[in-house]
Wavefront OBJ file of the C-alpha trace (Angstrom):
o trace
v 0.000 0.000 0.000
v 2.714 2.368 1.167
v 4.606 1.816 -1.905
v 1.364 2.406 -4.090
v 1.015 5.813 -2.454
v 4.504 6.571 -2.759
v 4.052 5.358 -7.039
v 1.402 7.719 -6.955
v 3.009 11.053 -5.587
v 5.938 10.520 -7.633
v 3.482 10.202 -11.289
v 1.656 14.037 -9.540
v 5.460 15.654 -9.523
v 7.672 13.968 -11.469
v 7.543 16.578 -14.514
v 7.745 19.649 -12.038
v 11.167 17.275 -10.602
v 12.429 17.175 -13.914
v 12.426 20.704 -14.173
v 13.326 21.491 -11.215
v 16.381 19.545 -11.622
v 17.125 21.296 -14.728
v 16.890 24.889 -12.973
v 19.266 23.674 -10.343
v 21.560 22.408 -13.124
v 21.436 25.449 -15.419
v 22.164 27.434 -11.961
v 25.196 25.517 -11.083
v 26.858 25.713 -14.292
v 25.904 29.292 -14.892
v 27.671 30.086 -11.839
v 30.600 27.649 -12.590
v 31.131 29.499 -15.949
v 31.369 32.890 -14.281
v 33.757 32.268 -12.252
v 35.774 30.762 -14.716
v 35.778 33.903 -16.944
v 36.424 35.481 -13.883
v 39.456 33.459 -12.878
v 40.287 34.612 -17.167
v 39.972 37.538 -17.421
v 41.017 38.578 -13.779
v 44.321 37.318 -12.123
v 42.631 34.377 -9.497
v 44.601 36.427 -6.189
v 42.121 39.267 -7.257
v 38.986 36.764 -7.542
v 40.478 35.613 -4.246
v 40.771 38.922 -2.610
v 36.904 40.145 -3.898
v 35.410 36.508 -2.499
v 37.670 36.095 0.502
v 38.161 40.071 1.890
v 35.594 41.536 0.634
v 32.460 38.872 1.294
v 31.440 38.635 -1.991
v 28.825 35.520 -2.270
v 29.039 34.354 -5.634
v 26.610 31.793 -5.115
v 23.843 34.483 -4.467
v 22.043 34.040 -7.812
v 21.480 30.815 -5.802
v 19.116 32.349 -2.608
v 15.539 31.581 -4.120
v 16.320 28.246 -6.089
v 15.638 26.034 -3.019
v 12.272 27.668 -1.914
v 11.202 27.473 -5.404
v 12.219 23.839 -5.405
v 10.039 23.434 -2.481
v 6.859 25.620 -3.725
v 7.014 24.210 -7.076
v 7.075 20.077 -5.826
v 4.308 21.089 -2.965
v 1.966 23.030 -5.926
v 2.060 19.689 -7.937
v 1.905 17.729 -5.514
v -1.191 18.675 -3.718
v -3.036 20.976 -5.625
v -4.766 18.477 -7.891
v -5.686 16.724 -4.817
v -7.511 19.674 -3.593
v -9.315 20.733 -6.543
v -10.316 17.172 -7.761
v -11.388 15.824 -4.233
v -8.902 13.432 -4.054
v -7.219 13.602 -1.372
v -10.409 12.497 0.314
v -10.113 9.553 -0.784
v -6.405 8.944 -0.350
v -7.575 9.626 3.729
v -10.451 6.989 3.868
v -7.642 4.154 2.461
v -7.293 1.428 5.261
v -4.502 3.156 6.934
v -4.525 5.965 9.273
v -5.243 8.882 8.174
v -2.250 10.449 9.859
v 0.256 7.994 8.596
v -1.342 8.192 4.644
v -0.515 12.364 5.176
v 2.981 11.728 6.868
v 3.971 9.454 3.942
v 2.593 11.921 1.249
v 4.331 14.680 3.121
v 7.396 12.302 3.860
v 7.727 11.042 0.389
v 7.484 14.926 -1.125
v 9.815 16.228 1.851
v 12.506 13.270 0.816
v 12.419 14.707 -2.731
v 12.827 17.944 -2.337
v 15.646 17.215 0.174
v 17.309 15.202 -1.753
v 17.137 17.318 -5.012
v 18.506 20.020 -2.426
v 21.634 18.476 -1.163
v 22.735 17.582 -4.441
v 22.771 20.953 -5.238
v 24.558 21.477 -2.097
v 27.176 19.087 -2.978
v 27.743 20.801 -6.619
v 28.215 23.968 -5.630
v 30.675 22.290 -3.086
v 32.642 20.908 -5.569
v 32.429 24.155 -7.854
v 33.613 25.976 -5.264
v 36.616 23.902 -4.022
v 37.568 23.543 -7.758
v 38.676 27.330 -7.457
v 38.751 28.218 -3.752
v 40.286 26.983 -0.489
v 38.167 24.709 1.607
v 37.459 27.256 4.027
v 35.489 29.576 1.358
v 33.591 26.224 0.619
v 32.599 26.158 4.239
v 31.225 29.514 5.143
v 29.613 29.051 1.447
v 27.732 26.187 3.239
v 26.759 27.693 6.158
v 25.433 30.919 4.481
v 23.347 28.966 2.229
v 21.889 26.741 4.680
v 19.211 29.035 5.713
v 18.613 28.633 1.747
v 18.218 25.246 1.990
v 15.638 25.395 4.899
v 13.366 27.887 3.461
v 13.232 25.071 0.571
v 11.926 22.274 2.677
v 10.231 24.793 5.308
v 8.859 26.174 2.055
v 7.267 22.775 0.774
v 5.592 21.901 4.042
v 4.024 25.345 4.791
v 3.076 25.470 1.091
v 1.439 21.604 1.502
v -0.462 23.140 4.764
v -1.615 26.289 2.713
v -3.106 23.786 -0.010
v -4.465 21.263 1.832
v -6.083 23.828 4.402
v -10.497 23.861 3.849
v -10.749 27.389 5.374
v -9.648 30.644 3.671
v -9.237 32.694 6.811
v -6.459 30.133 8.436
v -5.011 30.023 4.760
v -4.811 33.642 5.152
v -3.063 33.877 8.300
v -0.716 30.990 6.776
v 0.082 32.789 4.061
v 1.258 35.693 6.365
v 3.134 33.165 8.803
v 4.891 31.392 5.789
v 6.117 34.804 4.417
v 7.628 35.640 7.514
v 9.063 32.805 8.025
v 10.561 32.101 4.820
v 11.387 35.830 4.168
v 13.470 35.498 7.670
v 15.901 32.320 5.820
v 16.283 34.237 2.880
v 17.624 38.307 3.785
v 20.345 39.718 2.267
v 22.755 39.433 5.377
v 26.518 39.317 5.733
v 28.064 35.728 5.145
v 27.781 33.257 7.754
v 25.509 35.620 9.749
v 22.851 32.867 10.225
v 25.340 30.667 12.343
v 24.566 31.434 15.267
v 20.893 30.864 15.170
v 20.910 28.059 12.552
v 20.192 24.974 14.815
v 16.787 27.365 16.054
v 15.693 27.424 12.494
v 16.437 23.653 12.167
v 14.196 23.366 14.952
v 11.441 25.589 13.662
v 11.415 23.765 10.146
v 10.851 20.529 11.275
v 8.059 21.880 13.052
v 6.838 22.973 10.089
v 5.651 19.509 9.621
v 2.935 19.276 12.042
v 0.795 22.185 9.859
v 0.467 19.357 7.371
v -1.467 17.260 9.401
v -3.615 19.344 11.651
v -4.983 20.498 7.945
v -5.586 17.940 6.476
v -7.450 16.439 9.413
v -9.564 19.387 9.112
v -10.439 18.236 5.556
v -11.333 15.325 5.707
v -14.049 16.322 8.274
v -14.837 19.127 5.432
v -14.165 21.975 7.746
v -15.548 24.981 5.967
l 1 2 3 4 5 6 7 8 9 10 11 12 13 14 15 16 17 18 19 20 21 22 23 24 25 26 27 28 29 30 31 32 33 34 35 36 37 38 39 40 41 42 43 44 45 46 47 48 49 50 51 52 53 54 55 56 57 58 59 60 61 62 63 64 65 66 67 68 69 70 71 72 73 74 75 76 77 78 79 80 81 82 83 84 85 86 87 88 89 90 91 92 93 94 95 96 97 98 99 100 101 102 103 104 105 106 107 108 109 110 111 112 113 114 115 116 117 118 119 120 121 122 123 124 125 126 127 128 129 130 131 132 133 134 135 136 137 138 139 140 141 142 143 144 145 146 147 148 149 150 151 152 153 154 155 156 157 158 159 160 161 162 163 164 165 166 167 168 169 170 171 172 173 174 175 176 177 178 179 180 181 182 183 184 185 186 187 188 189 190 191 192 193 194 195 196 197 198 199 200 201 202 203 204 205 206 207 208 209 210 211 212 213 214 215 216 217 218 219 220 221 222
């Protein structure tokens, strides 16, 4: 059954993954290719200098990617659900109808996350191909907050979706934006360091939203 349901979510995203994937790709190598015209047409201790003293993030074309990722897999997801009434259904299946919305959720979270931290892990690589390891490193930790808005940005987007009533999608809406708009400000590098493992905590949380709406429609909470 579980693997059924999982069959299923995958058919609902798979051409929004696709394309996903192929953002993330076209981002990666169009950031690659910069710097390598940089590194040509600039002597590399100058590139070096600009990205090391002076902060420059090179990666920041980057900072929206992974909450797009997230939006765009939760959209396809669940929004056919909604609007055909099937998701309805998928809740009366002889399971329990928390554990049919935590695999749904689970399965979708999985994806993006993994479609995230491959990204993670090219931009790693592009970035030790032409920096020290200790650029890669604050390069990680700056766009970790990134990374969270992506999956934060799935669930909340899932719990907007799947929500019956318009005035707590409202005041979702409004949470999610300050939420997400809070992982993704234009701050100095590494600046989120110190409060990172609070926003770890605060996305997983994210999580529960999921549930507590789609309880409410399956009752048909209006």
């Amino acid at each position: 059954m579980l693997k059924a349901i999982a069959f299923k979510e995958w058919l609902k995203m798979r051409w929004t993954f696709l394309a996903m994937v192929v953002v993330c790709i076209g981002m990666t190598v169009n950031i690659a290719l910069d710097l390598s015209h940089l590194m040509t047409m600039e002597r590399p201790i100058n590139v070096w200098s600009y990205v090391i003293l002076m902060q420059y993030p090179f990666y920041s074309s980057l900072r929206y990617i992974p909450l797009l990722v997230g939006c765009a897999i939760a959209v396809a997801q669940f929004v056919p659900e909604v609007i055909q009434s099937r998701l309805k259904l998928s809740l009366h299946l002889p399971l329990g109808e928390n554990q049919v919305l935590l695999w749904m959720v689970g399965y979708g979270g999985c994806v993006v996350a993994g479609l995230l931290l491959l990204e993670m892990l090219a931009m790693m690589v592009v970035a030790l191909a032409y920096f020290p390891k200790e650029v890669m490193q604050s390069m990680v930790l700056t766009m970790a907050p990134w990374f969270l808005a992506g999956l934060g940005g799935y669930f909340l987007t899932a719990t907007i979706v799947v929500e019956p009533r318009w005035v707590r999608r409202v005041f979702l809406i409004l949470l999610a934006y300050g939420f997400l708009d809070a992982l993704v400000l234009r701050v100095a590098i590494t600046a989120y360091t110190p409060s990172l493992l609070w926003f770890v905590l605060l996305t997983v949380l994210t999580t529960i939203g999921v549930v507590l709406s789609g309880h409410r429609f399956r009752k048909g909470v209006r």
